[in-house]
FINU-927962 format. One line per field, with one value per atom (N, C-alpha, C): atom name; x, y, z; residue in three letters. Coordinates in Angstrom, 2 decimals. Example, Ala and Ser with C-alpha at 12.3 -4.5 7.8 and 13.67 -1.06 7.14 Angstrom:
<nodes>
lotor [N, CA, C, N, CA, C]
c1 [13.19, 12.30, 13.20, 12.85, 13.67, 12.90]
c2 [-5.69, -4.50, -3.30, -2.25, -1.06, 0.03]
c3 [7.80, 7.80, 7.80, 7.08, 7.14, 7.87]
minu [ALA, ALA, ALA, SER, SER, SER]
</nodes>
This chain:
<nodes>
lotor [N, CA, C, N, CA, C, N, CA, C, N, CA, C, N, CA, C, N, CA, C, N, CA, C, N, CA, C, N, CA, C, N, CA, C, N, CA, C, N, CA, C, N, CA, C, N, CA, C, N, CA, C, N, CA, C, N, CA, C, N, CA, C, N, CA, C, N, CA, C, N, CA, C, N, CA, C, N, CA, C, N, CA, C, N, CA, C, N, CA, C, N, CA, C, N, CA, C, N, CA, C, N, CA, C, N, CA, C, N, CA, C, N, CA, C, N, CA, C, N, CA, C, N, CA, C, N, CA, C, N, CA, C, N, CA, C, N, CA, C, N, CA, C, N, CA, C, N, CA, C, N, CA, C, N, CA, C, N, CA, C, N, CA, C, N, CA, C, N, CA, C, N, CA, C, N, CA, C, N, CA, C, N, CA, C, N, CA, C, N, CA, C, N, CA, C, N, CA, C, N, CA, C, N, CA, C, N, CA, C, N, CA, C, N, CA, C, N, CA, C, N, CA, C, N, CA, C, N, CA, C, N, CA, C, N, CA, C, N, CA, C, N, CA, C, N, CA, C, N, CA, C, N, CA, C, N, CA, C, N, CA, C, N, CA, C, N, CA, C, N, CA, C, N, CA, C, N, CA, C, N, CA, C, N, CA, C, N, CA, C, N, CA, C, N, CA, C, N, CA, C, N, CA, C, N, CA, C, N, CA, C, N, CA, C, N, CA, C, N, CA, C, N, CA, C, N, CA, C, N, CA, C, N, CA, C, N, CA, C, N, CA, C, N, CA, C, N, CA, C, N, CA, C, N, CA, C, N, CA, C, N, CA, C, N, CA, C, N, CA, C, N, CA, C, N, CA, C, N, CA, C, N, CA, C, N, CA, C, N, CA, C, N, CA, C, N, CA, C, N, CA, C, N, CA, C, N, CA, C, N, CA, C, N, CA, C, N, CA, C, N, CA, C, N, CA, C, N, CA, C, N, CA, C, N, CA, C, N, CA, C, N, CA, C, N, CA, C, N, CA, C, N, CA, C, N, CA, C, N, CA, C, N, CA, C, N, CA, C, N, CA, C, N, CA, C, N, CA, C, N, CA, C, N, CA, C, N, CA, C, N, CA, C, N, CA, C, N, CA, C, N, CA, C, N, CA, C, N, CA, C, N, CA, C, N, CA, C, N, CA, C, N, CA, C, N, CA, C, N, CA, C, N, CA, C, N, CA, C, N, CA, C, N, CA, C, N, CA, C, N, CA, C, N, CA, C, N, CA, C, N, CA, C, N, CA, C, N, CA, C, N, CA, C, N, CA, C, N, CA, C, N, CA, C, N, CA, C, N, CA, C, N, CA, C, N, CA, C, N, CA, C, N, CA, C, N, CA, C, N, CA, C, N, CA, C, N, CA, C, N, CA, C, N, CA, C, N, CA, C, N, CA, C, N, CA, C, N, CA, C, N, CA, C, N, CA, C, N, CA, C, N, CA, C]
c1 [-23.12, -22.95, -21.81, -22.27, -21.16, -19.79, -18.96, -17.81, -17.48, -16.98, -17.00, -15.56, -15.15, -14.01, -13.93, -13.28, -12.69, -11.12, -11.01, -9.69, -9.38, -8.32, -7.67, -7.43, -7.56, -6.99, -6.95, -6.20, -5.87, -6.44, -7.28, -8.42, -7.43, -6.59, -5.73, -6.51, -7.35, -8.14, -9.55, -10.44, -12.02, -12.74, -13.31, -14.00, -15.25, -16.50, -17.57, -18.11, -18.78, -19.21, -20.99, -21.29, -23.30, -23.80, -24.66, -25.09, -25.23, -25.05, -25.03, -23.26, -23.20, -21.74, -20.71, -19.69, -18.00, -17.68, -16.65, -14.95, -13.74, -13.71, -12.76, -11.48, -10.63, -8.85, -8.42, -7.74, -7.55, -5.93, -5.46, -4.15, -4.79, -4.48, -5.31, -4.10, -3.98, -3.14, -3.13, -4.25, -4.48, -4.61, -4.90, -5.25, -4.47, -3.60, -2.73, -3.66, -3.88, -4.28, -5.87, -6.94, -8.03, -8.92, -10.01, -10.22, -11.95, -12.68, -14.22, -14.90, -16.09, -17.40, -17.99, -18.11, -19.32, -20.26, -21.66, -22.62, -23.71, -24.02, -25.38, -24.10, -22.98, -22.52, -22.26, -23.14, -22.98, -24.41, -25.52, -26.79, -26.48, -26.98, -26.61, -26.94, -27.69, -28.61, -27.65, -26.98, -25.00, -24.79, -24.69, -23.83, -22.61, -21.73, -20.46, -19.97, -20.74, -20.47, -19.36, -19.61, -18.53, -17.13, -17.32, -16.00, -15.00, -15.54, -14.31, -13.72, -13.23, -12.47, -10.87, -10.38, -9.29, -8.12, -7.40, -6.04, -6.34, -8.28, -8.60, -7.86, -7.71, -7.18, -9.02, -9.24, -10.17, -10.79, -11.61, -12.12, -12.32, -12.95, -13.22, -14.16, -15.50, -15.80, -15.98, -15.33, -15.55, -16.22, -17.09, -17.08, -16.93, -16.08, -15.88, -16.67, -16.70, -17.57, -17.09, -17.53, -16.98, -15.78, -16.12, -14.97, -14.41, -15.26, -14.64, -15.10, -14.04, -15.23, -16.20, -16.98, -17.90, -18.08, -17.96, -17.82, -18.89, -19.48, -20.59, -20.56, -19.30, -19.25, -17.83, -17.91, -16.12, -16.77, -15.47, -15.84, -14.19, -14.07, -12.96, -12.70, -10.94, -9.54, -8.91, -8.52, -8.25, -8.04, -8.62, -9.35, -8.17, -8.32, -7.74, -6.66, -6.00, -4.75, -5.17, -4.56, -4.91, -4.46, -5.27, -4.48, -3.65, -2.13, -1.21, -0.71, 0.11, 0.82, 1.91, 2.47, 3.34, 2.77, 1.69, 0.66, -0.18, -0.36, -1.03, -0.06, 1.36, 2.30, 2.49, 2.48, 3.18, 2.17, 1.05, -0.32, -0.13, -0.30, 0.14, 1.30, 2.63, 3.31, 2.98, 2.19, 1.75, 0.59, 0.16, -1.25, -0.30, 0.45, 1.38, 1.89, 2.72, 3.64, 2.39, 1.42, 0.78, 0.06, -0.54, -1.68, -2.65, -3.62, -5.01, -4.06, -4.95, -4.53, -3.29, -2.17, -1.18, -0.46, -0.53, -0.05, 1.01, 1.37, 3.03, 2.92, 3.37, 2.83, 4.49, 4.87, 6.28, 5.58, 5.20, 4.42, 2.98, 2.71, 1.67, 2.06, 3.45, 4.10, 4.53, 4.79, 5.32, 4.20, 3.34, 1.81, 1.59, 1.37, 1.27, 2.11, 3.73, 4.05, 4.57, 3.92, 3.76, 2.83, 1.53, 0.70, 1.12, 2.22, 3.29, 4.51, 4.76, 5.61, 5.31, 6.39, 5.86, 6.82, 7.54, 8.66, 8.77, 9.48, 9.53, 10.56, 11.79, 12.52, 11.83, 10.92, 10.24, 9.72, 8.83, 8.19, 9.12, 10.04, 11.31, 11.99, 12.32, 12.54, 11.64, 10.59, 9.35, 9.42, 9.48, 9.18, 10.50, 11.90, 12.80, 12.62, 12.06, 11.99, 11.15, 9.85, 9.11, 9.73, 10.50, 11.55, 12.32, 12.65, 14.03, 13.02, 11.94, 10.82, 10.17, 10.65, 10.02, 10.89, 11.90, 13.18, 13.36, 13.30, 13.32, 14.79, 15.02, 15.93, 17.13, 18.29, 19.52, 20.42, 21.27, 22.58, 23.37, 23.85, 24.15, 25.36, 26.16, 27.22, 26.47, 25.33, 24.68, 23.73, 23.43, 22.59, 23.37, 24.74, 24.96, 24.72, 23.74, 23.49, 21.92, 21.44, 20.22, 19.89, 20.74, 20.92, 22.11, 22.05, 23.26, 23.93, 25.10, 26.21, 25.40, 25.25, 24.59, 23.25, 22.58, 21.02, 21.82, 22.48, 22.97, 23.65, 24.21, 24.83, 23.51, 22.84, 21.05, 20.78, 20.64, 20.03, 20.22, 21.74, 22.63, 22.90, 22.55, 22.85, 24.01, 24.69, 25.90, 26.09, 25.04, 24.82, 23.19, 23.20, 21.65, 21.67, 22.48, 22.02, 21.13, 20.54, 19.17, 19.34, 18.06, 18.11, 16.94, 16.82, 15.62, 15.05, 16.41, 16.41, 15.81, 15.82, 15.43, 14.70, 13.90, 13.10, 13.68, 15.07, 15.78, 16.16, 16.40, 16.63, 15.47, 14.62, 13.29, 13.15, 13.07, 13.14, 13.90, 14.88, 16.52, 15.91, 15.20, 15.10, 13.52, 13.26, 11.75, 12.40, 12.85, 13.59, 14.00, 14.91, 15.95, 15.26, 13.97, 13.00, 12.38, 11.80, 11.16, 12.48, 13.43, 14.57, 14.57, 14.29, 14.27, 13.57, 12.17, 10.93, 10.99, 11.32, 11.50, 12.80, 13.40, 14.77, 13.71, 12.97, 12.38, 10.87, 10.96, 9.69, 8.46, 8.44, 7.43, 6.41, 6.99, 6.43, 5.84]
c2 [12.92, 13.53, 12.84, 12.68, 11.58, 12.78, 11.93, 13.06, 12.72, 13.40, 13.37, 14.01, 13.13, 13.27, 13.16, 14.36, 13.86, 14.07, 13.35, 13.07, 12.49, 12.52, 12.05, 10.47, 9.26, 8.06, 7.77, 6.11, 5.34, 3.93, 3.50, 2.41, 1.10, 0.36, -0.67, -1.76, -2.14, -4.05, -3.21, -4.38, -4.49, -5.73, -6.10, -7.47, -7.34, -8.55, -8.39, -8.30, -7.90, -8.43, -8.18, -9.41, -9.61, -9.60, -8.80, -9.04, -7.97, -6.72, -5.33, -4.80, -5.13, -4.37, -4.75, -3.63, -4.39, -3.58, -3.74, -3.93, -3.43, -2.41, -1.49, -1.18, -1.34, -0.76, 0.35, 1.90, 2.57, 3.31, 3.42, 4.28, 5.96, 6.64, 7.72, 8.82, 10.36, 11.09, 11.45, 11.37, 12.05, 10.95, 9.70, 8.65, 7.37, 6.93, 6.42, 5.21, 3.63, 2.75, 2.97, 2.63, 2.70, 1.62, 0.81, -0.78, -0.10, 0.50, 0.74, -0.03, 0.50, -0.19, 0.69, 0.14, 0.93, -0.21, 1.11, 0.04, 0.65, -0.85, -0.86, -0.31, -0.97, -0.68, -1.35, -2.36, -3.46, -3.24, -2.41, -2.24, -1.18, -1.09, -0.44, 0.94, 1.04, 2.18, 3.33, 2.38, 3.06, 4.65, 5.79, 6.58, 6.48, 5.40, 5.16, 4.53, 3.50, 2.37, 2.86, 3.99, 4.06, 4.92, 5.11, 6.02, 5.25, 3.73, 3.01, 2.20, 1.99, 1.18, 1.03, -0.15, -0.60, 0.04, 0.73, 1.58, 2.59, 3.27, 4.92, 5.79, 7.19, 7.54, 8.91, 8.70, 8.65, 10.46, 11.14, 12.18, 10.99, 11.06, 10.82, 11.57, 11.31, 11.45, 10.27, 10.28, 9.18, 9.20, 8.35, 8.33, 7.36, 7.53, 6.11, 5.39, 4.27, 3.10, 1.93, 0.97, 0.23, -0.59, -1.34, -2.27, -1.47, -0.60, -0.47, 1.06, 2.18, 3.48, 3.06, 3.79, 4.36, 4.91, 5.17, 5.47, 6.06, 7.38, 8.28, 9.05, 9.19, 9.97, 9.86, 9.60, 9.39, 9.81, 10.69, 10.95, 10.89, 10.59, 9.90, 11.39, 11.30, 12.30, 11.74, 10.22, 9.75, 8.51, 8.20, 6.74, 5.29, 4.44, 3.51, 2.38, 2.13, 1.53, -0.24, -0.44, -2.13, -2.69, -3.64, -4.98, -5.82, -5.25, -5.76, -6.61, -7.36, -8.28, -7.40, -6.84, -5.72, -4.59, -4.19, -3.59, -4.30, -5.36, -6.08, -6.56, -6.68, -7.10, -6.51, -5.18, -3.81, -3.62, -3.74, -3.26, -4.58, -5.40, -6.95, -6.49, -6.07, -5.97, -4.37, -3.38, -2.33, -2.88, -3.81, -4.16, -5.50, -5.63, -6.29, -5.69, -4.70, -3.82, -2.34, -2.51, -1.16, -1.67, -0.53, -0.94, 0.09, 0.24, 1.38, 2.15, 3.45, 4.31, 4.92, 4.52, 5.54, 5.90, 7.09, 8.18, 8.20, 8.16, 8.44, 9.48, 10.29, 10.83, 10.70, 10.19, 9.39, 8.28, 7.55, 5.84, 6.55, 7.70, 8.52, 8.60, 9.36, 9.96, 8.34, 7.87, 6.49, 5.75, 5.78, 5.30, 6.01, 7.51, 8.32, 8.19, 8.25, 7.70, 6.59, 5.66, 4.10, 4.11, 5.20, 5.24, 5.81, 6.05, 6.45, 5.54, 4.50, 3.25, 2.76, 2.52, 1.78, 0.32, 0.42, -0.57, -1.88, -2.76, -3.74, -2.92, -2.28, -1.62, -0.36, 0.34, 1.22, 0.50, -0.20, -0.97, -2.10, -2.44, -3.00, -1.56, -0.45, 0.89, 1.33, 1.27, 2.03, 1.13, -0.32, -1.30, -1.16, -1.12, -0.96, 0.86, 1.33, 2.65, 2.91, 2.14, 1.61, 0.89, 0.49, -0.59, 0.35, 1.44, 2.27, 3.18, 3.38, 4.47, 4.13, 2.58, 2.53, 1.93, 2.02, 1.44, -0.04, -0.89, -1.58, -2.21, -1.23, -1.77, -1.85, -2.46, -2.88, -1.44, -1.51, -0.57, -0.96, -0.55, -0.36, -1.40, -1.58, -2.91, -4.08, -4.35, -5.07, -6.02, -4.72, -5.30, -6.88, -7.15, -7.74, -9.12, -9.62, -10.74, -10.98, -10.09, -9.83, -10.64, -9.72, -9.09, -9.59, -9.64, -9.92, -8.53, -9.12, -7.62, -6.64, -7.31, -6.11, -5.54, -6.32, -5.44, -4.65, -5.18, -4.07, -2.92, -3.25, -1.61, -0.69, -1.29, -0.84, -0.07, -0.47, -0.33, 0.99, 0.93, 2.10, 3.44, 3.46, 4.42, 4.34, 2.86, 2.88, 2.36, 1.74, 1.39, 1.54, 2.37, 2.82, 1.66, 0.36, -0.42, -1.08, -1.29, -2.22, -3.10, -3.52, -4.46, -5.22, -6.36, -7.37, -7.48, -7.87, -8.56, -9.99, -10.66, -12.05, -12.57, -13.38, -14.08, -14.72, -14.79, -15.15, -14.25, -12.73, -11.86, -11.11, -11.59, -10.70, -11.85, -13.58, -13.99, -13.75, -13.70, -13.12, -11.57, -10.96, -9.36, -10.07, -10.76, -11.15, -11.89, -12.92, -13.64, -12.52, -11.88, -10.45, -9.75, -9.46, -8.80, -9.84, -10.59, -11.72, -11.54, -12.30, -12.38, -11.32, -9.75, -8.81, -8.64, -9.01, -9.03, -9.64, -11.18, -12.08, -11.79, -11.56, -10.71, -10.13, -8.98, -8.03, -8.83, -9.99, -11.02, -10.17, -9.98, -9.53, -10.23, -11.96, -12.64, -14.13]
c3 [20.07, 18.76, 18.02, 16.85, 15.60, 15.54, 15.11, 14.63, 13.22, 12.45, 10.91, 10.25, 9.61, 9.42, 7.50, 6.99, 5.56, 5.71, 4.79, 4.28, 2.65, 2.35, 1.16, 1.37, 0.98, 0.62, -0.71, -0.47, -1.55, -1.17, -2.12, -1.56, -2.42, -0.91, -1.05, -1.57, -0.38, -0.47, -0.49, -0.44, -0.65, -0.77, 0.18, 0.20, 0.70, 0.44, 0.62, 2.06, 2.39, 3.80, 3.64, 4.01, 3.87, 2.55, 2.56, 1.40, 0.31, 0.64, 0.42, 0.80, 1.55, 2.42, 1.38, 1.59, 1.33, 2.49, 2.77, 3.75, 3.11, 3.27, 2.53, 3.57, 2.39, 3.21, 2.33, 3.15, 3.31, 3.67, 2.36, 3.18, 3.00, 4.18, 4.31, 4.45, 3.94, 4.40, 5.79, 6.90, 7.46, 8.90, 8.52, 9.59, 9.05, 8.47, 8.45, 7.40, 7.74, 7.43, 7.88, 7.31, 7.79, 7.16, 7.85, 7.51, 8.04, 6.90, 6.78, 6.14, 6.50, 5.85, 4.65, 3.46, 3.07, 2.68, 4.05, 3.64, 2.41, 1.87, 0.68, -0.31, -0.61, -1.59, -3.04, -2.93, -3.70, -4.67, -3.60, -4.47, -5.73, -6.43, -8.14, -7.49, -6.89, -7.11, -5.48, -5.11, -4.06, -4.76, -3.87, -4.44, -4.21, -3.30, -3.55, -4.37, -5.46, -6.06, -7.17, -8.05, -9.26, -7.99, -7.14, -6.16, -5.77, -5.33, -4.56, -5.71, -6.64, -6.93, -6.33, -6.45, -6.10, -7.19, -5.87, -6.23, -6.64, -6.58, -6.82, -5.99, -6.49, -5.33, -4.82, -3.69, -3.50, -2.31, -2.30, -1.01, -0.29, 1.12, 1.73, 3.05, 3.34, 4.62, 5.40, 6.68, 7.68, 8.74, 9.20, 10.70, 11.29, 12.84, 13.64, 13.88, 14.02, 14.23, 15.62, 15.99, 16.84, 16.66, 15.66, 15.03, 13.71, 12.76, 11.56, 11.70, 10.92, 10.29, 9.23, 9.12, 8.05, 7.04, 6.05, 4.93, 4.58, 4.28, 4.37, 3.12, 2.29, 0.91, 0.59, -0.83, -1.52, -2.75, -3.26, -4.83, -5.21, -6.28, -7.11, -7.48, -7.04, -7.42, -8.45, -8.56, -9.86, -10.03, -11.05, -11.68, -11.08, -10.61, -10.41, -10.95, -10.74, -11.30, -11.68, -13.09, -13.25, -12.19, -11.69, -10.72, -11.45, -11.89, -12.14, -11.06, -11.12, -10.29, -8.98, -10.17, -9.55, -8.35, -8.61, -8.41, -6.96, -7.19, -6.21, -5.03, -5.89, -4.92, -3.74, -4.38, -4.05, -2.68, -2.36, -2.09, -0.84, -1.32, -0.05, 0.79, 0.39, 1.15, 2.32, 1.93, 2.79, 3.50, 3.56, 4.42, 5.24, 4.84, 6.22, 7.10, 6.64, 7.50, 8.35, 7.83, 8.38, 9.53, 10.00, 11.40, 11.08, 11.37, 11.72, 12.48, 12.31, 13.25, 13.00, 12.44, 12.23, 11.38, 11.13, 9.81, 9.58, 8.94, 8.28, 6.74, 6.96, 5.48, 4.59, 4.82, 3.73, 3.32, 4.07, 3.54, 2.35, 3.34, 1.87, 0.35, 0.87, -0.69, -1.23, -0.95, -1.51, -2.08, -1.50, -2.23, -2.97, -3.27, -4.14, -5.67, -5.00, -6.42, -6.81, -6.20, -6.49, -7.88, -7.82, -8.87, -10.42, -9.89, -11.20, -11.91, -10.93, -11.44, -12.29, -13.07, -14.10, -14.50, -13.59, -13.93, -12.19, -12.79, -11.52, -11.00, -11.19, -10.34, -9.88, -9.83, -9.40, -7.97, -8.14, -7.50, -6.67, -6.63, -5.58, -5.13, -5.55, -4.87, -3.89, -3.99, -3.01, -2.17, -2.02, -1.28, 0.14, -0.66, -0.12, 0.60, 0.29, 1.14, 1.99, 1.74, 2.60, 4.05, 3.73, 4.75, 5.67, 4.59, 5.44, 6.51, 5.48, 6.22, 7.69, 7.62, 9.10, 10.01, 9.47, 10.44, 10.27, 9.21, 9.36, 8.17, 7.01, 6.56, 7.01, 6.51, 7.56, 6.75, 8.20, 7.55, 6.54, 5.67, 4.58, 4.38, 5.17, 5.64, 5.93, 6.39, 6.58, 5.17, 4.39, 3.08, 2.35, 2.84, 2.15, 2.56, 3.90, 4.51, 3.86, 2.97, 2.68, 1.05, 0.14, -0.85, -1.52, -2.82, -3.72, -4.13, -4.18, -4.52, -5.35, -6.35, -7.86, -6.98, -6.26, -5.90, -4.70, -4.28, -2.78, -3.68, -4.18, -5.16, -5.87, -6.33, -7.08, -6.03, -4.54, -3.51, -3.08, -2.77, -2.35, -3.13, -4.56, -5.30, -5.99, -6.20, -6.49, -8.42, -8.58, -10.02, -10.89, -11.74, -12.10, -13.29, -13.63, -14.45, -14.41, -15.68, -16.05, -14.79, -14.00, -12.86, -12.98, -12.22, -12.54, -13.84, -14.36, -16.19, -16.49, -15.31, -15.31, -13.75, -13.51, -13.31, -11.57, -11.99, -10.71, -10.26, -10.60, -10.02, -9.26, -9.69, -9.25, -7.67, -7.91, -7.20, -6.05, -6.35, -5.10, -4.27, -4.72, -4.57, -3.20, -3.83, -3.07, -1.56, -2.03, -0.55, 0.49, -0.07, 0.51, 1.17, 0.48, 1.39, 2.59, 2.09, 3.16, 4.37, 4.18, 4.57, 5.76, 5.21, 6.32, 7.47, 6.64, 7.89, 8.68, 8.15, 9.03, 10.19, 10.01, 10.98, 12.09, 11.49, 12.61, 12.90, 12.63, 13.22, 12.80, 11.57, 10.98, 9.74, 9.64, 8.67, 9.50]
minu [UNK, UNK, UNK, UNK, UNK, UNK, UNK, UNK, UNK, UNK, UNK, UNK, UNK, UNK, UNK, UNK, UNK, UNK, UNK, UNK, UNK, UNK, UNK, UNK, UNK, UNK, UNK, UNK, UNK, UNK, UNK, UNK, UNK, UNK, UNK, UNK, UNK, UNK, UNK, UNK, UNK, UNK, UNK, UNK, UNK, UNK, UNK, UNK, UNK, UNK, UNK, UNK, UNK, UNK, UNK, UNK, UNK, UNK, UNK, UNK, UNK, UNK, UNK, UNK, UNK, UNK, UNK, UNK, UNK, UNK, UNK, UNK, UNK, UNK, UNK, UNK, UNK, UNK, UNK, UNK, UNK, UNK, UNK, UNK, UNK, UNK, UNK, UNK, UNK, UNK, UNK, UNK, UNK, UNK, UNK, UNK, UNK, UNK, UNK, UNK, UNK, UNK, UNK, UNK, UNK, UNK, UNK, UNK, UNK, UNK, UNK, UNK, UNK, UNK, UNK, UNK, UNK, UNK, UNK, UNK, UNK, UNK, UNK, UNK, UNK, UNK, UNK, UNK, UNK, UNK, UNK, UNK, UNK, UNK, UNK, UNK, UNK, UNK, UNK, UNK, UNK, UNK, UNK, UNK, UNK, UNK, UNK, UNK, UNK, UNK, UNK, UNK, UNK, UNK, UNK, UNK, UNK, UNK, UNK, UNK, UNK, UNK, UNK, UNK, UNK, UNK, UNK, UNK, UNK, UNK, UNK, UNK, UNK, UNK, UNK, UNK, UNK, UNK, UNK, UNK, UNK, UNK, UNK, UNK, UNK, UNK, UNK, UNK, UNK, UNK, UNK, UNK, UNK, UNK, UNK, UNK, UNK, UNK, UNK, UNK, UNK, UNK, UNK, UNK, UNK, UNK, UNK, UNK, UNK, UNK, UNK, UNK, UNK, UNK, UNK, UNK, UNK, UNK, UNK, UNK, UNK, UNK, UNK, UNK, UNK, UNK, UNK, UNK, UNK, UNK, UNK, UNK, UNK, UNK, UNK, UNK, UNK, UNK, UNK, UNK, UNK, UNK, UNK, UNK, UNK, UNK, UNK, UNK, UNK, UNK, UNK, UNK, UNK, UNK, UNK, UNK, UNK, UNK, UNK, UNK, UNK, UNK, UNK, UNK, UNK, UNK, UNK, UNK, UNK, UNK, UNK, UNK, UNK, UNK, UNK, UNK, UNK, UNK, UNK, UNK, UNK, UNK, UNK, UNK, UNK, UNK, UNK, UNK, UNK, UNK, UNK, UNK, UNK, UNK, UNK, UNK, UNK, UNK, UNK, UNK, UNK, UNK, UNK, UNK, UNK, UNK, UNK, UNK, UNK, UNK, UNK, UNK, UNK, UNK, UNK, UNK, UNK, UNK, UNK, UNK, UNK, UNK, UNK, UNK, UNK, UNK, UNK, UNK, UNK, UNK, UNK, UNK, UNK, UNK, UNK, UNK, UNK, UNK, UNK, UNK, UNK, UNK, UNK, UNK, UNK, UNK, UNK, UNK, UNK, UNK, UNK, UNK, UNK, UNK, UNK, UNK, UNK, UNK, UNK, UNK, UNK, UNK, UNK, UNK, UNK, UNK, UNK, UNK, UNK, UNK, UNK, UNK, UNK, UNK, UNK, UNK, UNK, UNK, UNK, UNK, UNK, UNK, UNK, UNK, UNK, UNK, UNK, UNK, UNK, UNK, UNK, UNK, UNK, UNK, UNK, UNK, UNK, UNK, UNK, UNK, UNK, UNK, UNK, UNK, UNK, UNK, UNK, UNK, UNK, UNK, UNK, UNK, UNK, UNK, UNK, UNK, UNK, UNK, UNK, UNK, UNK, UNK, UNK, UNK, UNK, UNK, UNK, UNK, UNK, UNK, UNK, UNK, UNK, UNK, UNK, UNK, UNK, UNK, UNK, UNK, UNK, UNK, UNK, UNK, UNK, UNK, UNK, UNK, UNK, UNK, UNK, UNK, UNK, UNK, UNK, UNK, UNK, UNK, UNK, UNK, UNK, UNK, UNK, UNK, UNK, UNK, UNK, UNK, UNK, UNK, UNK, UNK, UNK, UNK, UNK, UNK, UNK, UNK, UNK, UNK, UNK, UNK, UNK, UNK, UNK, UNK, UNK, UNK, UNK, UNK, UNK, UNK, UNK, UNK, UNK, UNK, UNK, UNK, UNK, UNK, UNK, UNK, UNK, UNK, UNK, UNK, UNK, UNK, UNK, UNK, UNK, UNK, UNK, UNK, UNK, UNK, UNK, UNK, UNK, UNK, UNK, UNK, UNK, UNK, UNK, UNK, UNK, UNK, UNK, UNK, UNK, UNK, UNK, UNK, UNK, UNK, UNK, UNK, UNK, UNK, UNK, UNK, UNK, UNK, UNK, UNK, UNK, UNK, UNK, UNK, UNK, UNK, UNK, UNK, UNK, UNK, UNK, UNK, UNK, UNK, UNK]
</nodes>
């Protein structure tokens, strides 16, 4: 007997597979990262086809599968976010750091109001809490092997000024991060 599962997600990636199929990624409240199938979703005549868009936030029923779940019914909670840069960035760096299988419902709320950012410092905040959220950002004496003075103060709560005004600052904020993962051999 199948087992059947709904839940709440946020439909990260999506790529084709055959000729009908896509390959759907999943941050889920309830099952953490989840990497399904929906099949015949590409034919017009799909009742999933208007449900999955990229960055919807999405119902869900699932069922397990061998290599991937299943995807059996989704109906759209709310309409999907442009594939901004910021946006896409944001979305690359959680399909690195995540795995199938496990929940975090902080990495939830952070995806949740990721869909409310609207700024590049929004979106370098979630990223950086994302970091702390899984143990991976450095102690606070430490940020400064990372990080430039002004973003380590941003970081800490110590200055709410305008931040990532320019092009090299956004650059510096990107390394800093790389910079971290790579520490915890994660790049």
């Amino acid at each position: 007997m199948r087992a059947y599962y709904g839940t709440e997600g946020i439909v990260l990636a999506a790529y084709d597979r055959g000729e009908t199929d896509r390959c759907m990624t999943f941050f889920t409240r309830d099952f953490g990262r989840v990497d399904a199938i929906a099949k015949g979703l590409r034919v017009i005549s799909s009742k999933l086809r208007g449900h999955l868009t990229l960055f919807s936030r999405v119902r869900l029923l699932l069922t397990p599968g061998k290599e991937y779940w299943r995807i059996l019914d989704a109906e759209t909670k709310d309409g999907g976010l442009p594939p901004e840069a910021p946006v896409q960035d944001f979305v690359n760096f959680l399909l690195a750091l995540t795995v199938s299988g496990v929940p975090d419902s902080r990495i939830w709320e952070v995806i949740i109001s990721m869909r409310g950012a609207k700024s590049r410092e929004d979106f370098f905040m979630n990223k950086i809490y994302v970091l702390e959220t899984l143990g991976i950002l450095p102690a606070q004496e430490k940020l400064k092997y990372f990080f430039s003075p002004r973003a380590c103060a941003y970081i800490v709560g110590m200055s709410r000024d305008k931040f990532l005004e320019n092009e090299e600052e956004v650059l510096l904020i990107a390394l800093g991060i790389k910079k971290i993962l790579s520490a915890n051999h994660m790049v």
